[in-house]
MIZA-33100 format. One line per field, with one value per residue (C-alpha): residue in three letters; y, x, z; residue number from 1. Coordinates in Angstrom, 3 decimals. Layout:
rest <- c(ALA,...);
Y <- c(Y,...);
X <- c(X,...);
Z <- c(Z,...);
nr <- c(NUM,...);
END
This chain:
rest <- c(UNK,UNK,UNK,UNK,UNK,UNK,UNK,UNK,UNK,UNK,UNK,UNK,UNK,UNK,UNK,UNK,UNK,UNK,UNK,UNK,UNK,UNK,UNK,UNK,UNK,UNK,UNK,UNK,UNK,UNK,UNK,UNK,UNK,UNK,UNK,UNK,UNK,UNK,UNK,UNK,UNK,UNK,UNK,UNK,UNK,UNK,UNK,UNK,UNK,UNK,UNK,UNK,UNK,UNK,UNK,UNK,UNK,UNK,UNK,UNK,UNK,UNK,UNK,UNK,UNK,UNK,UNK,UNK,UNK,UNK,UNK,UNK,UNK,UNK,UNK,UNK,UNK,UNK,UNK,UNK,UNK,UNK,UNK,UNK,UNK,UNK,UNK,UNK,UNK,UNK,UNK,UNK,UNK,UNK,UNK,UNK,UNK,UNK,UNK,UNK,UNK,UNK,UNK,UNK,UNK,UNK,UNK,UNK,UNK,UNK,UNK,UNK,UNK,UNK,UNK,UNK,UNK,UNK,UNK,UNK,UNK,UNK,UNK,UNK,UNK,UNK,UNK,UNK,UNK,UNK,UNK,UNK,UNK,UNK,UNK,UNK,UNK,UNK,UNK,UNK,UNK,UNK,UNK,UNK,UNK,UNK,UNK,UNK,UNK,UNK,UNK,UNK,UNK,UNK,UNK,UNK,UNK,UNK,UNK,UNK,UNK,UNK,UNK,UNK,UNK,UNK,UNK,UNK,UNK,UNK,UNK,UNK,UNK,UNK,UNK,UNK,UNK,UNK,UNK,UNK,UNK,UNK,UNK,UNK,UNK,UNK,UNK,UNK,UNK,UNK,UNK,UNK,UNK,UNK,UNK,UNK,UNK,UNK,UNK,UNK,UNK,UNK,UNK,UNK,UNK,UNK,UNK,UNK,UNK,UNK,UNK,UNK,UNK,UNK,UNK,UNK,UNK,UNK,UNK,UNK,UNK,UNK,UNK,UNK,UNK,UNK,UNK,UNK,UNK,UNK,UNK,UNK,UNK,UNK,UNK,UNK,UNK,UNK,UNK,UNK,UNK,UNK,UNK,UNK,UNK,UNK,UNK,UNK,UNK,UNK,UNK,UNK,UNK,UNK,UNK,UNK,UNK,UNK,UNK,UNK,UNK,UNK,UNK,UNK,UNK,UNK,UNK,UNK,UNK,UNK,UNK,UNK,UNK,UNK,UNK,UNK,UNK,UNK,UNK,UNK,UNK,UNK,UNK,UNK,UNK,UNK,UNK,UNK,UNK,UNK,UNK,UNK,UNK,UNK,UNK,UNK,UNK,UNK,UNK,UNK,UNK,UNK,UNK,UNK,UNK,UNK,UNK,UNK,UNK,UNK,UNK,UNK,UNK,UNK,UNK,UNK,UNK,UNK,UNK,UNK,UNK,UNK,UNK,UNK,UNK,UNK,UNK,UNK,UNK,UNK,UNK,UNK,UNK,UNK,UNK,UNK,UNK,UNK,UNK,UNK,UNK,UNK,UNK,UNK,UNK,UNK,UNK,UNK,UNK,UNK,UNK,UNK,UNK,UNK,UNK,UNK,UNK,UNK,UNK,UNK,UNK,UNK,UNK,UNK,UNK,UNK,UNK,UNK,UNK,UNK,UNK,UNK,UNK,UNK,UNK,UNK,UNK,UNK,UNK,UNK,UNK,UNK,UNK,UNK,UNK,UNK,UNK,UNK,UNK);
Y <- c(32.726,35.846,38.438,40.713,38.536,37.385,40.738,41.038,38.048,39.971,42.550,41.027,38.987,42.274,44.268,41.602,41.365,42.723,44.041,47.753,49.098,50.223,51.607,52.536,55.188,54.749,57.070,55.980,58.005,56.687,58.308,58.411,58.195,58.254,56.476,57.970,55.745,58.081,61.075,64.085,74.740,75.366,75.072,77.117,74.173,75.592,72.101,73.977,74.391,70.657,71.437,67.977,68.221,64.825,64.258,60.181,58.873,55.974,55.905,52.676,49.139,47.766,51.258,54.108,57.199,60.681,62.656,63.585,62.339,64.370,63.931,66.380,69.400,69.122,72.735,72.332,72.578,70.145,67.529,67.164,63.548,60.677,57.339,54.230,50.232,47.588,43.721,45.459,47.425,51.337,53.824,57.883,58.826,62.205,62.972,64.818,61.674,58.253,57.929,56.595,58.824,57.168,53.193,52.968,50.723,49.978,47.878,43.795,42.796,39.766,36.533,36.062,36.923,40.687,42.243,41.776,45.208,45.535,44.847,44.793,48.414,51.312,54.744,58.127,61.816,65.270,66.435,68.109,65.390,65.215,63.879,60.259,58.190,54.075,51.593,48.115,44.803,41.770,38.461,35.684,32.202,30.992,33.085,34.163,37.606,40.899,43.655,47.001,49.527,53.061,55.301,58.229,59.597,62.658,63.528,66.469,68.758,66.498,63.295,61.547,59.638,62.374,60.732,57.334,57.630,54.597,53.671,57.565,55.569,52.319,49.122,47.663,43.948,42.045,42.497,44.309,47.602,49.081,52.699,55.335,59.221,62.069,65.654,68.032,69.729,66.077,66.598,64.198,60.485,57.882,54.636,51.768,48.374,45.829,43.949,39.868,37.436,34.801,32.047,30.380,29.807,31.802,32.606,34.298,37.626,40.684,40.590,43.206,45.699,47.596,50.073,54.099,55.642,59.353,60.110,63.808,63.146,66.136,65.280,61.804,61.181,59.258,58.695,55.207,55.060,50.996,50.284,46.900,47.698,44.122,45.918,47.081,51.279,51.973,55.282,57.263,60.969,64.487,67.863,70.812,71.948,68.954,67.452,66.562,62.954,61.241,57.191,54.419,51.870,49.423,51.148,54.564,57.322,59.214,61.939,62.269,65.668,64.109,66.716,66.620,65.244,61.806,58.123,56.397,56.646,57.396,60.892,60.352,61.684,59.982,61.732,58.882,55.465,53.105,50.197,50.905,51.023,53.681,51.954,54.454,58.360,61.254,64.465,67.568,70.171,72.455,69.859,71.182,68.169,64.562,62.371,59.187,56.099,53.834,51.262,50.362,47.266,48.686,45.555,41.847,40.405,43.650,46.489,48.099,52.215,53.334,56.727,59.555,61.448,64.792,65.186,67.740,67.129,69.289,67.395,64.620,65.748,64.704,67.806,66.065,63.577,64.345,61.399,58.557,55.655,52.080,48.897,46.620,42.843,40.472,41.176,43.036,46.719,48.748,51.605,51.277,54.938,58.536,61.054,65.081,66.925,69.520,72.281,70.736,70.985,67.789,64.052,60.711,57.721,53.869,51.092,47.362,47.487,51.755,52.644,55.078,58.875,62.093,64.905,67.971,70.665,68.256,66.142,62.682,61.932,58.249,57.443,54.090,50.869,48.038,44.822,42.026,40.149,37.174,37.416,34.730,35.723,39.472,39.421,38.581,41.173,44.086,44.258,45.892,49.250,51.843,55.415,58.765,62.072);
X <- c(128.267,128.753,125.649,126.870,126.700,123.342,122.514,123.713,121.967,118.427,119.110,119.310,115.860,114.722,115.359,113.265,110.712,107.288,106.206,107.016,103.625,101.774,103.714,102.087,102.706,102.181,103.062,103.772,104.756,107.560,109.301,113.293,115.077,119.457,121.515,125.101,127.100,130.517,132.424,130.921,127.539,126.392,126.897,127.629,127.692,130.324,129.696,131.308,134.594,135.243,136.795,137.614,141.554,141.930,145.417,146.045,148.044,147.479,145.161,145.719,147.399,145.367,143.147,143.722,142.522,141.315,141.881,145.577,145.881,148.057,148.075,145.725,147.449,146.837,145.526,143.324,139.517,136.950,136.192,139.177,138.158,136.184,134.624,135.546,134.323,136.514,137.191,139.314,136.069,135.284,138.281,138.616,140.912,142.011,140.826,143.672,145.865,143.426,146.108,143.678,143.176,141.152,139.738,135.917,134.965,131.174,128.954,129.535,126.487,124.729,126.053,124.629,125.357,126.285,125.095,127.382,129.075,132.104,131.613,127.827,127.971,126.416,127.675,126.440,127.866,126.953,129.683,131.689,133.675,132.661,128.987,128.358,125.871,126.287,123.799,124.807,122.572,122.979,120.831,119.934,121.142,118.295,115.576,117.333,115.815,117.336,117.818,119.542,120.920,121.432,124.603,126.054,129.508,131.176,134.646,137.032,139.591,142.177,140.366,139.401,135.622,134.142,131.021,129.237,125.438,123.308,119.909,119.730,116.533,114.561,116.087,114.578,113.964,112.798,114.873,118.297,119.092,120.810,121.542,121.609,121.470,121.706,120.972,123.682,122.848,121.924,118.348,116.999,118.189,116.999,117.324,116.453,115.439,115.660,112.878,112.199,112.555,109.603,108.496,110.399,110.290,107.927,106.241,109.728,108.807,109.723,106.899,107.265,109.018,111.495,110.909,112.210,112.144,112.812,113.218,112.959,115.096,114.050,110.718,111.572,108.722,109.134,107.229,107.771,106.900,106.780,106.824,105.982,108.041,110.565,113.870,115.905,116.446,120.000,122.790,120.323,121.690,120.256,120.423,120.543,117.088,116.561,113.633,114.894,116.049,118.294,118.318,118.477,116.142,116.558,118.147,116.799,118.569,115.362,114.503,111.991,110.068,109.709,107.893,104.803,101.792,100.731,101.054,103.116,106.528,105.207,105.908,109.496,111.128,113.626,116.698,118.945,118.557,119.583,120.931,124.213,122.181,123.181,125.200,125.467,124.234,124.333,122.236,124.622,123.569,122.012,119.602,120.339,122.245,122.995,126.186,125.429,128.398,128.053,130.600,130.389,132.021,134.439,133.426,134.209,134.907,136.757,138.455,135.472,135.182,133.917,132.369,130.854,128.337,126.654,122.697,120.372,117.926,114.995,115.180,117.327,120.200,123.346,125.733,129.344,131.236,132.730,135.334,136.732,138.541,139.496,139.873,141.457,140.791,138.001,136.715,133.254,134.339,130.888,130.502,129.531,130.265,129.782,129.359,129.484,131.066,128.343,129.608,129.607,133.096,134.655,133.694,134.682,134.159,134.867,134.437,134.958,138.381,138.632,140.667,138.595,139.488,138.565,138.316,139.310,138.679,139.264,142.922,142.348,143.569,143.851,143.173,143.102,143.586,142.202,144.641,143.759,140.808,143.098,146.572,148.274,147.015,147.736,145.696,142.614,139.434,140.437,138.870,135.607,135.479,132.447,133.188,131.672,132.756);
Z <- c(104.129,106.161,107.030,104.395,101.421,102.869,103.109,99.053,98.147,99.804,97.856,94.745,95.323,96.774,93.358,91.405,93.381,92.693,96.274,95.875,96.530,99.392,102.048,105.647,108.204,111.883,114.553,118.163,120.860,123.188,126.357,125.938,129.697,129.011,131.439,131.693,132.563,132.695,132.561,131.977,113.732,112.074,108.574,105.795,102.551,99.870,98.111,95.388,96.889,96.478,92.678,91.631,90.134,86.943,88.397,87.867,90.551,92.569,95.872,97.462,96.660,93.437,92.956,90.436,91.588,89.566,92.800,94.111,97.598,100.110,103.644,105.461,107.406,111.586,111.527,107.912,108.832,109.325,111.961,114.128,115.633,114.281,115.569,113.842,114.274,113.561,114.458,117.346,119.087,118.841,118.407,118.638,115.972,114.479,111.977,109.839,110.000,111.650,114.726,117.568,119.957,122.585,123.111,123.651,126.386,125.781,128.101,128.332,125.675,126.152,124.400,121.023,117.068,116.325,112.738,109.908,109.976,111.922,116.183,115.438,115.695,113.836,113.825,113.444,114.206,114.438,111.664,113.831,115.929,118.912,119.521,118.131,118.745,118.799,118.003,118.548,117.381,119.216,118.303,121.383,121.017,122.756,121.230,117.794,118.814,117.971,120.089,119.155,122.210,121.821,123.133,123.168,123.105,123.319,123.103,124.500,123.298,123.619,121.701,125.129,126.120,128.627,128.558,127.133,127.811,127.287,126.621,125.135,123.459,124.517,122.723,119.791,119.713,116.486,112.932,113.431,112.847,109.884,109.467,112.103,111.913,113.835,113.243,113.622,116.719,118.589,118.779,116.055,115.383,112.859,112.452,109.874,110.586,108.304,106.542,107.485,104.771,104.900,103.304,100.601,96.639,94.956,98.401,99.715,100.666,103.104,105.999,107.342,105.284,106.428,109.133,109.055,112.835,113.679,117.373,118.545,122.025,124.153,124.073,123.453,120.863,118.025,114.568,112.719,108.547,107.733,104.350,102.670,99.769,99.333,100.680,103.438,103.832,104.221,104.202,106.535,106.550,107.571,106.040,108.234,108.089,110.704,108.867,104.970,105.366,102.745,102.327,100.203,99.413,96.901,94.343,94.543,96.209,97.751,100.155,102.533,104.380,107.740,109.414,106.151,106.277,105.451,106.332,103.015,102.058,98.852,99.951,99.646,96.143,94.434,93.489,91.734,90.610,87.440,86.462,88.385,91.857,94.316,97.541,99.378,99.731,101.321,101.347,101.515,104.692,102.631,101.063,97.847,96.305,97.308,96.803,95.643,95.170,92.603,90.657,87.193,85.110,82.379,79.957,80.927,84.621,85.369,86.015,87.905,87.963,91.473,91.568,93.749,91.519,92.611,91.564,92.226,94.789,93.568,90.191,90.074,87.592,87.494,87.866,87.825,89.361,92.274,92.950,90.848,91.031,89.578,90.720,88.377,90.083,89.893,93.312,93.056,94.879,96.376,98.578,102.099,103.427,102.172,104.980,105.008,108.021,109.482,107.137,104.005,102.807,103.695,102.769,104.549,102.707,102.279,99.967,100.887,98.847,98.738,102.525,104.930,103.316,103.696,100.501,101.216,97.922,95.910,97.529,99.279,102.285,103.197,106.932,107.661,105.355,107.399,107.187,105.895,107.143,107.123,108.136,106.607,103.070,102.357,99.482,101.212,101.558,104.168,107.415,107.350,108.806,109.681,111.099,111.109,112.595);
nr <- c(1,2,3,4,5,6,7,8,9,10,11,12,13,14,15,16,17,18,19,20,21,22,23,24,25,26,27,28,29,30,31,32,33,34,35,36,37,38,39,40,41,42,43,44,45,46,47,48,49,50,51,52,53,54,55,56,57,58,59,60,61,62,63,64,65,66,67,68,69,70,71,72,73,74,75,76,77,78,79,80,81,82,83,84,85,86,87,88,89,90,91,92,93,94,95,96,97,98,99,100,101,102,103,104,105,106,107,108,109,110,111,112,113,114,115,116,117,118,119,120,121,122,123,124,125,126,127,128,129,130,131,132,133,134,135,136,137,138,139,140,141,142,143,144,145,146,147,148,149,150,151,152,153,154,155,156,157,158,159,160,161,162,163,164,165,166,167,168,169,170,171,172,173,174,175,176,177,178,179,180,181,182,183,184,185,186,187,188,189,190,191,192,193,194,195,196,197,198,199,200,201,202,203,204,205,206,207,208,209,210,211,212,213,214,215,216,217,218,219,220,221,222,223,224,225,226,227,228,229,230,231,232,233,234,235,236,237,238,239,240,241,242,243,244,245,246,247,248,249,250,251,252,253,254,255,256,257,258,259,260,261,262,263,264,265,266,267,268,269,270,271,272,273,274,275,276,277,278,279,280,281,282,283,284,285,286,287,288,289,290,291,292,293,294,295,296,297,298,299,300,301,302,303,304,305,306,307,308,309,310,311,312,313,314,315,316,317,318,319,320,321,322,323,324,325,326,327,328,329,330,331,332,333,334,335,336,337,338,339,340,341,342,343,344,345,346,347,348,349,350,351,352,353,354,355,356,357,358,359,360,361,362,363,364,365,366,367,368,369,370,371,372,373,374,375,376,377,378,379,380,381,382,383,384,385,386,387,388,389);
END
């Protein structure tokens, strides 16, 4: 059974269980000391530019699409680079077209188990292209121990490393990691960590909860909100404002004022949730509205409709769907990435069977379609893939 399915299979106990109460709050203070070990925007959200065009056509091998895909133009705007994750390590690609750019050499880490997301790494960006931040999980053999490191990359003109920094904040040992983000101008990064299963039959349980961290990295402070809520926070994103906070946790789409008072994440709001359970989210830069990516089962074992759907932050309504798409096999499809460049106008996203894309007002533009996770059966799942620009 790989991590992800085990990480499905928590999710499923986690949305029956009946420990969604009290949530706690506790602030720590924590000095943040980089290591570089080489080299050396502002938005303005037109959310409503992204005019979605019903043109059927089809998207990728086995989808159906209700957004024309063209390939993006070199000198279109947006992000001109992006970081991806694969089975093959870290890659620099452009953005317009998902030709690699660059290799990412990162550190030797210790021997042990990565997390079940592609290289063990997590990825964040500043939505423009050229500031990421890393975050890589690695569990002990000996001690079954997690630890997560922290980097940072940034990237030239020309699509090149100029610098990997590491240690940009102090490890974390215990449960793994599993979202990371970063505001857009660097100075604010977030992280998840996932809740512990214990005990077994009716005693199985999250103890702890699932941990939210913000880290302000001048002043290399942090503030930690631990919730024992049953269920892991995921699809961490920023607005522009530098303190809204989008996420998902258990099937609620929510937002949270980091910089308010109080010690619960009962303080959060919830923008979307259902039946259909959000799996993945973003918050758009000017806070406004939120993407959220759902699928839903046309009637029997299949075909399966994945969406994007656009809701109102400050209420929670549904104002359209912004993408959609259908997959007509057995396979369950779900969304594992929906991320906003700095401005606004442009969208990358990925689905376990949907290739990494980018929308541009409303035209798709496929980037990469991982090959099969098993070469001598081309219908076997793609090769998982994480990226962010």
């Amino acid at each position: 059974m790989t991590s992800q399915t085990e990480d499905r299979l928590r999710d499923a106990f986690t949305a029956g269980a009946e420990l969604v109460g009290a949530e706690t709050l506790r602030p720590a203070d924590q000095a943040v000391r980089p290591k570089v070990l080489r080299g050396s925007l502002r938005m303005a959200p037109l959310l409503a530019a992204l005019a979605v065009v019903v043109v059927s056509v089809a998207v990728a091998a086995g989808l159906r699409g209700s957004v024309p895909v063209r390939p993006a133009l070199e000198g279109s705007p947006g992000p001109r680079f992006l970081l991806t994750a694969g089975n093959d390590g870290l890659m620099v690609r452009d953005a317009h077209n998902g030709k690699i750019t660059d290799r990412v050499v990162m550190p030797r880490s210790p021997e042990g188990s990565t997390r079940g997301v592609p290289g063990g790494y997590l990825l964040a960006g500043t939505g423009e292209g050229k500031t990421f931040y890393v975050a890589q999980s690695v569990r002990s053999r000996q001690t079954t121990v997690s630890t997560t490191w922290f980097y940072r990359l940034r990237i030239d003109e020309r699509g090149k490393v100029a610098e990997l920094a590491r240690d940009v904040i102090p490890p974390v040992t215990g449960t793994t990691a599993s979202s990371l983000a970063v505001t857009d101008d660097g100075t604010r990064l977030a992280y998840s960590v996932d809740g512990k299963v214990c005990g077994k039959d009716k005693t199985l349980r999250f103890c702890p909860g699932a941990r939210l961290t913000v880290v302000d990295l001048p002043a290399g402070t942090t503030r930690t909100w631990t919730t024992n809520a049953a269920g892991n926070l995921w699809s961490l994103s920023w607005a522009a404002d530098r303190r809204t906070l989008g996420f998902v946790i258990m099937s609620q789409a929510q937002v949270l004022d980091t910089t308010a008072a109080g010690d619960t994440l009962g303080t959060s709001r919830t923008v979307a949730q259902g039946v259909d359970a959000p799996e993945a989210a973003a918050i758009s830069p000017d806070g406004r509205r939120m993407l959220v990516g759902r699928r839903y089962l046309s009637g029997g074992l299949g075909p399966y409709r994945y969406t994007i759907e656009e809701y109102s932050v400050v209420d929670g309504r549904k104002i359209r769907t912004l993408f959609s798409a259908e997959y007509p096999g057995r396979t369950i499809p779900w969304w594992n990435l929906i991320r906003y460049d700095a401005t606004g106008r442009h969208l990358l996203f990925k689905g376990n069977l949907y290739p990494l894309s980018r929308l541009d007002d409303g035209q798709v533009t496929v980037l990469v379609r991982p090959q099969p996770s098993d070469p001598g059966f081309p219908d076997a799942a793609p090769q998982e893939i994480s990226a962010a620009w």
